[in-house]
Steps between C-alpha positions, in 0.01 A plus 500: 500500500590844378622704800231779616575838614259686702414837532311730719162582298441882549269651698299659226464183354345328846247800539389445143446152572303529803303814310409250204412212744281730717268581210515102336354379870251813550352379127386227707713239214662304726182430733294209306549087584573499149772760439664369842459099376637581168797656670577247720517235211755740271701470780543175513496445172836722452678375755448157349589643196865655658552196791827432349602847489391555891672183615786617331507871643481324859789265380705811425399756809505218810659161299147346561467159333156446260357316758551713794405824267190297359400334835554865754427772215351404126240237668448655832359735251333290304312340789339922625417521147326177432293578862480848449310436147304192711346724748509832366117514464406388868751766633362773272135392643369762758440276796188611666518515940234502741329781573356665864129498543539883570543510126200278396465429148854597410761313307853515607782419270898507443609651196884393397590818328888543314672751701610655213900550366701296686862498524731149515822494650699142473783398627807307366529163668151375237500722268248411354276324710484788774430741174252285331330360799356822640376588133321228504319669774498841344304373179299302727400815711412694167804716553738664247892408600804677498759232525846581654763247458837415666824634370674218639341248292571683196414193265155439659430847481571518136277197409259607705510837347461347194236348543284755685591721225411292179100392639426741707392842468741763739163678579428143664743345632857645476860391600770799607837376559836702729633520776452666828414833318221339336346349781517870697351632229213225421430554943485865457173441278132475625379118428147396617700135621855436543650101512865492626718175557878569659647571826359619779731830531325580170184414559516760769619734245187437246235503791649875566409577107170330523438696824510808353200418282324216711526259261414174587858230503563188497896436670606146409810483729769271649668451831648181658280218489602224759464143486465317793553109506385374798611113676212326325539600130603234222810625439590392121190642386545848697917490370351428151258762471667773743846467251234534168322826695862646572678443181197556285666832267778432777338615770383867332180458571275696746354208685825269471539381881736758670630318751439161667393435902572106582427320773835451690435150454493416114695755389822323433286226304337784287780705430648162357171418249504891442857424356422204327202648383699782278755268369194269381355783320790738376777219538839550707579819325190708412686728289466228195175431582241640207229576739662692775433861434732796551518826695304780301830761557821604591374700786225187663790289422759725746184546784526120505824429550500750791291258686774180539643682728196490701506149616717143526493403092347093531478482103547697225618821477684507185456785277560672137467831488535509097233231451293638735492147693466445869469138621251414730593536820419423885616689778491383880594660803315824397439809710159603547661871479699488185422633181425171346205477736386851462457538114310300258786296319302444195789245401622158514610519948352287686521597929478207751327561820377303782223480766457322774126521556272655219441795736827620432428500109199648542631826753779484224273591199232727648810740619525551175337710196235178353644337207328491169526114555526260824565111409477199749636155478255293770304154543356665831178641445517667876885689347283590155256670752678717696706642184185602352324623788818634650702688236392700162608534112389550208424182395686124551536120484471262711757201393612679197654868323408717283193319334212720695525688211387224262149474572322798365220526732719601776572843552909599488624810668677631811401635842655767669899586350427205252254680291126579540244414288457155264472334175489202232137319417215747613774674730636694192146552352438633877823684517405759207120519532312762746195309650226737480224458699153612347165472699242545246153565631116447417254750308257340624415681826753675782476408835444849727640388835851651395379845444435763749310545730647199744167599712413081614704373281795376738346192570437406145857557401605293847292232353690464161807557613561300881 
């Protein structure tokens, strides 16, 4: 692939955009089943159309092999699509609620309306799943889109660009790649909906933008999600699938386990699958292996290696700054207090620590911002209990990682530092629609008890309303 250069689109050209996609939605175009149905289909039918081309973009930004781009990115996609165009009718339905007696012959109903022009903001770990995804939701809604790419993934970005620019119109749906000057510039504008995927230090910094104009947000965060193996868990299947949810785009991924909390008593035997476990799946040295990904930069790449230090190095640890590769590694005799344990690592580290009772794991996590995820290894339904009643995340597995985002009727989003607000399945149709509540009452005749005078009419209104 042809290497892409990007640069900042100016800010004439964003207020344009946003002036052209203000008057497409307010011609009421994008509001029908049919428009929004027809929509949904192009879109899957180009992406068939440029699979090869995608794969390959996320081969050259992040070293991702087909399957890993096809199974986390091109058919994650696929999958919101093919339920998005399943259900789009039911969610477009206004869903009729009960209604007081005080308003006797009334009809209450819920209105999903499209909030209007939306802004997208994706990050560069899927670039094209985390850009597509929320789309998805955004045609959904009955929302225009102005798509904002990652720089970092400059390949992705181009495809994508390419194919947001050839089949659909720019008063629609657009796609404005740069840097950090474009993404000041696309927060300094008024959007009726803004969607925003990244860190949480700036997340903080687009909430401040959307402030200014109260516009509604949706923060799809990070933060470090923990993964706590208790004394009773099956321990190849919880080494299998923890050392797949790690190493999964080598560990760049926002709900990748963080850091693990054994039991004191199975550690040794886990850290030993956990080993085996790599070398089964990228072989004794990962850097030949054709599905272990690579670091997406020079800069991630140097963050990374700032962590060995952080911690005794069990395995791994080898690195190439040149090829961007940085074998997976585990780290043991971690403090609690070091940067390793502070920041997100969003790579391919792995901290060790133990508990004693689950108490300890527990007081652990909840003195801490709440992760986007939480994971738990357990055959003890009492252990599975307390974590849910006793701690808080966005979302989780119990005896797996990663794959609570698979099922599209369950909501995916953060709480607190991780993000606010949710998506995929009806979440993203949710995520971009206004419910608006409309009472709509009778002709027929108009019940006087609610006009003045009140003279004896107290005890009516007790009546209807004790």
């Amino acid at each position: 692939m042809q290497t892409h250069t990007i640069t900042d689109t100016s800010i004439n050209e964003i207020e344009r955009i946003i002036k052209k996609q203000k008057e497409y939605f307010l011609e009421g175009k994008t509001l029908s089943y049919a428009f929004r149905l027809q929509q949904l289909k192009l879109l899957k039918q180009v992406i068939k159309a440029h699979e090869q081309e995608i794969l390959a973009a996320l081969k050259s930004d992040l070293n991702k092999s087909d399957f890993e781009g096809y199974a986390t990115e091109v058919g994650f996609t696929y999958e919101e699509l093919n339920h998005a165009i399943s259900h789009l009718k039911s969610w477009m339905r206004p869903k009729r609620v009960w209604t007081p007696l005080t308003q006797f012959w009334s009809v209450s109903k819920i209105y999903p309306k499209p909030y209007g022009v939306s802004l997208i903001i994706s990050p560069w770990n899927y670039p094209f799943q985390l850009l597509f995804a929320p789309l998805i939701g955004a045609i959904s809604a009955g929302c225009t889109a102005v798509l904002k790419s990652s720089e970092l993934a400059p390949a992705t970005s181009s495809i994508s660009k390419k194919i947001i620019d050839k089949y659909f119109q720019p008063d629609y749906i657009a796609l404005v790649e740069g840097g950090i000057e474009t993404s000041q510039a696309l927060l300094q504008q008024k959007w009726d909906m803004i969607f925003f995927t990244g860190s949480t230090q700036v997340g903080k910094i687009v909430m401040q933008s959307a402030a200014k104009h109260l516009t509604p947000t949706v923060l799809e965060l990070g933060g470090k999600s923990p993964c706590i193996v208790d004394e009773t868990a099956h321990l190849e299947f919880a080494a299998r699938r923890i050392v797949w949810g790690k190493l999964v785009n080598a560990g760049q991924t926002c709900v990748a386990p963080d850091y693990l909390f054994v039991h004191e008593t199975i550690k040794d035997a886990l850290v030993q699958k956990i080993i085996e476990n790599i070398k089964k799946s990228y072989g004794e040295d990962a850097s030949k292996s054709p599905d272990y990904p690579r670091i997406i930069n020079e800069k991630h790449f140097i963050r990374l290696t700032k962590y060995l230090n952080d911690g005794n190095i069990i395995y791994g640890g080898k690195t190439n700054i040149e090829t961007r590769y940085f074998e997976p590694t585990l780290l043991d005799n971690v403090n609690p207090e070091s940067p390793v344990m502070q920041e997100e690592i969003f790579g391919p580290i792995l901290p060790i620590l133990t508990y004693k009772n689950l108490k300890q794991a527990i007081d652990f996590i909840n003195a801490r911002p709440k992760p986007l995820a939480l994971y738990l290894f357990t055959n003890s339904s009492e252990n599975e209990q307390k974590i849910l009643n006793y701690t808080d995340s966005g979302g989780g597995c119990i005896n797996d990682c990663l794959v609570h985002l698979a099922p599209q009727d369950l909501p995916f989003g953060g709480v607190g530092e991780s993000g606010m607000g949710h998506y995929h399945g009806k979440s993203s149709f949710d995520a971009f629609s206004h419910p608006r509540g409309i009472l709509k009452k009778t002709n027929l005749f108009d019940v006087p008890i609610r006009y003045a005078p009140y003279l004896n009419k107290l005890k009516l209104l007790k009546y209807f309303m004790k």
